[in-house]
Every structure is written in C-alpha cells, then in structure tokens.
N, C-alpha and C positions, 0 to 999 in steps of 0.2 A: 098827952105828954105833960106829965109835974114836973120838970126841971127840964132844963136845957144849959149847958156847960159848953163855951167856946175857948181854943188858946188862938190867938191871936199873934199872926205873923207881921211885923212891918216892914217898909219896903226898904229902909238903910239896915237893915237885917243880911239881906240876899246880898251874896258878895259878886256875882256874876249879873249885873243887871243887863248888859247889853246882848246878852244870850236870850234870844228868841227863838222861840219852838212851835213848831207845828206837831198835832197829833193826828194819827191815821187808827184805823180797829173800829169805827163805830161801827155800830148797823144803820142798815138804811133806812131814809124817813125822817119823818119832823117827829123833833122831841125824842133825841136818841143822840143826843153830842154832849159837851161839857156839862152847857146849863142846866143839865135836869140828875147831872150825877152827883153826888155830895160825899161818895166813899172811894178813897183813890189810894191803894196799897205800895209803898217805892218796897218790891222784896229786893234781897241783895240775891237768889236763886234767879230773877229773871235779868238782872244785868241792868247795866249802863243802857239810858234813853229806852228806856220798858217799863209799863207799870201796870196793874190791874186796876180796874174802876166797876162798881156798880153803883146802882142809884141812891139804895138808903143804907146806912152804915146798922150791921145786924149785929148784936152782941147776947145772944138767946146760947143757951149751950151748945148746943148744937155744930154753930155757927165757928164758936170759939174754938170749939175740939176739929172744926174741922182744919181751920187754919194753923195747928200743930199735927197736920199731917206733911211725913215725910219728903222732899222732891225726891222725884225718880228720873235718874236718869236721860236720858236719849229720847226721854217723853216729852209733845208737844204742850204747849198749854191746855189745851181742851183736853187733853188725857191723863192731866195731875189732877190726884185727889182732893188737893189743898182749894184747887178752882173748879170744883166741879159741880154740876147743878145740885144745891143741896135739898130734898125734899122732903127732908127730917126737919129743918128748919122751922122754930115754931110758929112763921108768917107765912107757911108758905101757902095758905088754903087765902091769902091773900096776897102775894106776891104771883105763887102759880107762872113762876119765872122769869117776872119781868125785872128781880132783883140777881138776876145770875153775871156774875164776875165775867170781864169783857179784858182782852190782853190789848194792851195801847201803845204805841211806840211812836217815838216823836223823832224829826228833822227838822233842821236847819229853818229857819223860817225866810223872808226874805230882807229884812233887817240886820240878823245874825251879825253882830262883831266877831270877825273869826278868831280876831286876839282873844278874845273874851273865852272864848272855845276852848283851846287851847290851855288857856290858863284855869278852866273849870277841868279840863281831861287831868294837866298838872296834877293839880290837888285830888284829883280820884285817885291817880298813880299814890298820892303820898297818903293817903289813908290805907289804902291798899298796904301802902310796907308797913304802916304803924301795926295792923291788925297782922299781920302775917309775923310780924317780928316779935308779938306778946305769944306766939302760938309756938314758936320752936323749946325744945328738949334738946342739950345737950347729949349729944350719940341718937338722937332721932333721924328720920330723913323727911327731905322734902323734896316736892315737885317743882323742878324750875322750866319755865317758859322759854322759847328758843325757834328760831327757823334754820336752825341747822340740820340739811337733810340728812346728815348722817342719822339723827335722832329716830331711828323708825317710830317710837312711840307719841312722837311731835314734842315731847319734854326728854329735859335730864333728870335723871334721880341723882342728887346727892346729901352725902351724910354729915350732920352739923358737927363739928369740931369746936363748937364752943358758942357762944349767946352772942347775937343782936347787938352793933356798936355802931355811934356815929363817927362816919370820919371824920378825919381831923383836918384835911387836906386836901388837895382837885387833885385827883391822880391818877394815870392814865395805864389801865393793865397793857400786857405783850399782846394778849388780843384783841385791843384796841377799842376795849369798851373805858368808856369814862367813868370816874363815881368823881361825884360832886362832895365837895365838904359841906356835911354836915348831912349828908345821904345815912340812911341807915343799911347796914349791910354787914355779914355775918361770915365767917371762916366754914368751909366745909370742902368735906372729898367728893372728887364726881366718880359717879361708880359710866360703868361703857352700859350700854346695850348687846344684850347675846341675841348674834342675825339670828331668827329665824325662829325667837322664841320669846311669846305672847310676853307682855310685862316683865320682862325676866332681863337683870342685869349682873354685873359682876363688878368685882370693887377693882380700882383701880390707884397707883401712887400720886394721882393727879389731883393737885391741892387748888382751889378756889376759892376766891371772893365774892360770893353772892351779894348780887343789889335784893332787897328785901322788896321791891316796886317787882321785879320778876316773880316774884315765888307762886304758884299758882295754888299748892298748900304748903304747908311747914310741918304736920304731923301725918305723913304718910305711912298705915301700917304695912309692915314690908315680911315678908317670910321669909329665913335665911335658911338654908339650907346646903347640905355637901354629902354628895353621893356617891357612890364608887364609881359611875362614868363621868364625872365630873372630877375637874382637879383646881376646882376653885370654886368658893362658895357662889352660891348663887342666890341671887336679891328678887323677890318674886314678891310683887304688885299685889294687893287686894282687888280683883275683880270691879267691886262697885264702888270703888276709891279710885280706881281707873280709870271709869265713866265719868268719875263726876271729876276729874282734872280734865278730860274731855271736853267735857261743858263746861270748866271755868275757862280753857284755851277759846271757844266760841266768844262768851262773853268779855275777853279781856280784848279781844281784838277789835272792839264797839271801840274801844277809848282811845282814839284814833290822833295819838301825839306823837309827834317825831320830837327827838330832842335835840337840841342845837350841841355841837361839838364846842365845848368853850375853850378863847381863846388863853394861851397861858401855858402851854402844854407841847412842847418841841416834841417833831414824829421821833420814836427812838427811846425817849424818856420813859420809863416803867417806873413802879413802884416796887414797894420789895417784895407783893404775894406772889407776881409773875416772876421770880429767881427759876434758875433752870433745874431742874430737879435729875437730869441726866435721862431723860428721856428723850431729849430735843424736843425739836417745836414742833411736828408730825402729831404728836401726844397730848398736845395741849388743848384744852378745853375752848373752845371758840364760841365766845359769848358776843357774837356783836346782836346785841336785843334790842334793834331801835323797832320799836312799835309804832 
C-alpha cells in the first residue's frame, strides 16, 4: 500500500448520541463481526437501520461497475446484482470470497434513549420531504403513502398542481391530518383507484395538500389513456415504478415515528385547502398518515 487517505468523524459531529445500536447478519465464528470489517455501505435502496459491510473496501473496476448496478425490485439481498459475489474482481484469486458483501441490520440496543429515536426517525421523515420535494414537476404525479384501506394499491396517486412550499402556519385539514409550520408540502389532485384494475386510477375533483414527509416518489411515470369502454381517462402506473413504491412502503415503515398532535388547534378548525368542494365529505381524501 503507497498511501493511505482517512476522513475523520468526531464525536460532537453525531447529533443522536444517545442512540445505541445493535447489529445482527454476521456469520458464524471468530473473526467475522465488526472488528475485522473496514467497508460498511449506508444505500438509501436498503432502508432505515440496513447496511452492507465487507472486510476490505475494493475500488478495482470491476467492483465500481458493480456497485452502479440497478436495484431490482421484490429481490432479496443475496439476489441483487449491486451485492453479489463478484468474481471478476481483480483480488479475487485472493479474496476467493472472503470479501463478499454481508446485509446488517441493527436494533435498539439496551442503552437506547428512546427520545433520541424518535428524534433521529424525526429528521429521516425531514430529509425525506426535502429530497422528495426537489424531485416534483408541476402536472407530474406522485406516490403518496397512506393506510387507507380503501387504497388497494397501499398508496395514492396524485397530480401536483404546483411546487413544494413551506407553511406558514400549524393548521389542521378536515381530515384531521396536521401540517406543522414550516413543514414542506405541496398542492396536488388525488386521482381514486379503478376496483379491480392493476395500477390503474382515474382523476378525480378532489384537491389536496400533500405533506412532502409522505410522498413515497414525486416523479411517477403514469400512462394516460381514454378508450371507448371507458368514459374517463384512465391513469395507469409503470409496472416497475410499482414495485419499487412497493419497496419504498417496506422501508419507510422501519422509521417507526408517531407524531404528536400539537396543541393549538380547536377539533373543527380547518384550513382553507380542506373548503368543501360540493362533493361532501364521503369524497374527501382521508390522510390521517401517522407512521
């Protein structure tokens, strides 16, 4: 080795210090835990408390090209290309596997400040809307997250009506979701769900304020269509833009924060996006999205 280059972390750095973690995924045996790994991957594909690790950090081409391989879908770890035993690698008549990528997930340890928790999930929720909310297109649609079982496809589709803005004010929709001032969140129409057909929705006069912490993507490609047995366009999902809102409902549900209903906010009190649009309330979009 002719050089060697370290960055250097210090510990008034880490804003969560009271968060202690346990890891689980090694294999069995001495000399097969933390101490002997030195390459530990955070993907934002494998989610909250997930990470890969192997022993030496490999930058051979090989190596590099494999790591700008695509995730796929509904596939486990050991069946993504991006971690799979690479034997093109140009160590590996030295390695000979014992450098192969290991999936890690960590708990709670017995320490654990749960505040601390809590307030690390917080700040994943708000990186989450900052990144989601540089990604929306006016007249685009996005994937919003939801445990309404109306939802057969476990999200809403709806269509942005204008860019990302912080509120100005704590204000409580008609269905009874809160946005905090200074939340980012964004105007858009909810399209329904058509029962009984794959990905497929249809637009609707139902106006919303999306929390940009929900959106699970913001640039969903969508196929629009209108056929003579149809008598209203129809909004039809990309297949493997499907899957992988799938997989981001999996992973978002790791970040396991409930939000406090703040006080300030009389039951009854709305804001002006929940105004009643003459559909009644039967029609209205029901976001209560406590994660």
């Amino acid at each position: 080795m002719k050089r060697c280059k370290y960055w250097t972390y210090k510990l008034h750095d880490n804003k969560f210090l009271g968060m202690k973690k346990a890891t689980r995924g090694w294999k069995r045996g001495k000399r097969n835990k933390m101490m002997v790994h030195y390459n530990y991957r955070n993907d934002p594909d494998l989610g909250i408390g997930r990470c890969a690790a192997r022993r030496i950090p490999c930058r051979c081409d090989s190596c590099d090209m494999q790591l700008q391989e695509p995730w796929l879908s509904k596939k486990p770890f050991n069946e993504q290309p991006r971690y799979s035993q690479n034997q093109n690698c140009k160590y590996w008549p030295v390695f000979q596997g014992m450098n192969d990528w290991l999936e890690l997930s960590t708990y709670d340890g017995k320490d654990t400040d749960q505040e601390v928790v809590e307030e690390a999930n917080e700040f994943s929720l708000k990186n989450v809307a900052e990144t989601m909310a540089a990604e929306v297109e006016e007249g685009g649609y996005g994937a919003m997250d939801t445990d309404d079982p109306a939802a057969e496809e476990g999200y809403y589709l709806i269509q942005w009506k204008g860019l990302p803005f912080t509120a100005q004010e704590l204000t409580k929709t008609r269905e009874g979701d809160v946005i905090q001032k200074g939340e980012l969140v964004c105007e858009a129409q909810h399209l329904d769900t058509i029962r009984g057909e794959h990905r497929c929705f249809k637009a609707t006069a139902k106006d919303t304020v999306a929390r940009m912490q929900y959106i699970l993507a913001a640039g969903v490609s969508v196929d629009k269509k209108r056929e003579g047995r149809w008598r209203y366009d129809r909004y039809e999902v990309d297949a493997e833009e499907h899957d992988a809102i799938i997989d981001e409902i999996d992973r978002r549900e790791r970040i396991d924060h409930v939000e406090d209903m703040l006080e300030g906010i009389e039951d009854g009190e709305e804001s002006d996006d929940s105004s009643d649009d003459g559909d009644g309330g039967e029609d209205e979009l029901n976001s209560d999205n406590e994660e």
